[in-house]
C-alpha positions as CSV (number, residue, x, y, z in Angstrom):
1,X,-100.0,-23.1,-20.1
2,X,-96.9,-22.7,-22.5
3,X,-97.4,-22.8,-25.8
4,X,-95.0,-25.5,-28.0
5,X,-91.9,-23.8,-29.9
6,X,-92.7,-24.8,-33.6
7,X,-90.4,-27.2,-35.2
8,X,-88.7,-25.6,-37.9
9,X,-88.4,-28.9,-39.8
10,X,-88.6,-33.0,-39.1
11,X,-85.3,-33.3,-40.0
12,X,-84.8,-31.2,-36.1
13,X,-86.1,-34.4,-34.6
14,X,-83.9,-36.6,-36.9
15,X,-81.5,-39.7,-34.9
16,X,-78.7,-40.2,-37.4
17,X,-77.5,-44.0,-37.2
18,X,-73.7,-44.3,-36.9
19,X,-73.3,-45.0,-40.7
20,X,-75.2,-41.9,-41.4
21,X,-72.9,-39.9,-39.4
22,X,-69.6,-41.1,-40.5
23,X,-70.9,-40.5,-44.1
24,X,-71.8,-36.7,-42.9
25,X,-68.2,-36.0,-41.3
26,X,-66.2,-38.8,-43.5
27,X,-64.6,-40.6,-40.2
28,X,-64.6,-43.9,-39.8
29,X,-65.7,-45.8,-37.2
30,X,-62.7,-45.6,-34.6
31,X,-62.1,-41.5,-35.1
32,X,-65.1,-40.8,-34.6
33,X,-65.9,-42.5,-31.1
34,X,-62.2,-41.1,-30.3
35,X,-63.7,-37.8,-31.0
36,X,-66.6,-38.6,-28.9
37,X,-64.7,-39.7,-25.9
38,X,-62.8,-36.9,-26.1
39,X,-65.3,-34.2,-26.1
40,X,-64.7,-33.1,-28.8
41,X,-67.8,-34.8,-30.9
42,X,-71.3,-34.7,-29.5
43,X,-72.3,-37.8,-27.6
44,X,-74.8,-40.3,-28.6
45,X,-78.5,-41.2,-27.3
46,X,-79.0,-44.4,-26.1
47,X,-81.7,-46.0,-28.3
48,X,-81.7,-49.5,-26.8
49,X,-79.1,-51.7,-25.0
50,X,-77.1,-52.1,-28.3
51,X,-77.8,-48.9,-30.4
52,X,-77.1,-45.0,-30.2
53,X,-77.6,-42.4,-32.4
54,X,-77.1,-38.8,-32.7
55,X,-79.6,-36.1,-32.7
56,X,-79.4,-34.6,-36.2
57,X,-79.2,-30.9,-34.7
58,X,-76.0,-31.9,-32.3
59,X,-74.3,-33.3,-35.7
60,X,-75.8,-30.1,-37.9
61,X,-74.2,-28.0,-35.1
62,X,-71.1,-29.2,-34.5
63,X,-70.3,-29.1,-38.3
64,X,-71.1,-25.5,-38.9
65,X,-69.0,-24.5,-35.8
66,X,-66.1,-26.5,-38.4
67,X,-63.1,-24.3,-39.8
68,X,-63.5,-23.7,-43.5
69,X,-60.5,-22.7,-44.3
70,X,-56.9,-21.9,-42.7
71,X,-54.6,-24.6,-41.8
72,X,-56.6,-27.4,-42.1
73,X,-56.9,-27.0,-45.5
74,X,-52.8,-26.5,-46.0
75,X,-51.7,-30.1,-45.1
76,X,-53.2,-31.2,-48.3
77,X,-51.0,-28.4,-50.4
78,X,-47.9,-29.9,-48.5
79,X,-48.7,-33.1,-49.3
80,X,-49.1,-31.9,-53.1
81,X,-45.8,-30.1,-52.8
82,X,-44.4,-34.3,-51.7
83,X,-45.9,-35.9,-54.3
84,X,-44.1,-32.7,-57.0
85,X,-41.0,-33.5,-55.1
86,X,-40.8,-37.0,-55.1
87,X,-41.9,-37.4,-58.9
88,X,-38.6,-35.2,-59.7
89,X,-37.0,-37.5,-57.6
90,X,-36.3,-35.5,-54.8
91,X,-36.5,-36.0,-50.9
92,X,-38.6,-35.1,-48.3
């Protein structure tokens, strides 16, 4: 007989609720089942016929394997640059 893997933690085991998980990414509602249908968020369970949730290690998962820097992080310097632009009232 095989012995059990140990759980490292509960939180392993954890079904995030879809309130949980848009406060863990910041999306709102409608990005992130666009993400999901798109593949490029992990899907749901099914809990019951009206409620899903997401295994807490799929969500842990996916947001290590998240850029943390590069540019994703440079749209919000061009958007600085607008605002610097626009308050010496210049364009674009």
């Amino acid at each position: 007989m095989k012995k059990a893997k140990p759980i490292e933690s509960l939180a392993d085991l954890a079904i995030l609720s879809n309130a949980q998980v848009q406060a863990l990414t910041s999306f709102g509602h409608t990005q992130l089942w666009n993400l999901v249908k798109s593949g490029q968020f992990p899907k749901p369970i099914r809990l019951s016929t009206q409620r899903v949730g997401w295994k807490s290690c799929d969500v842990r998962e996916w947001i290590l394997s998240r850029p943390t820097g590069g540019a994703y992080f440079n749209v919000g310097n061009a958007n600085a640059a607008k605002r610097k632009r626009r308050a010496n009232g210049l364009k674009h």
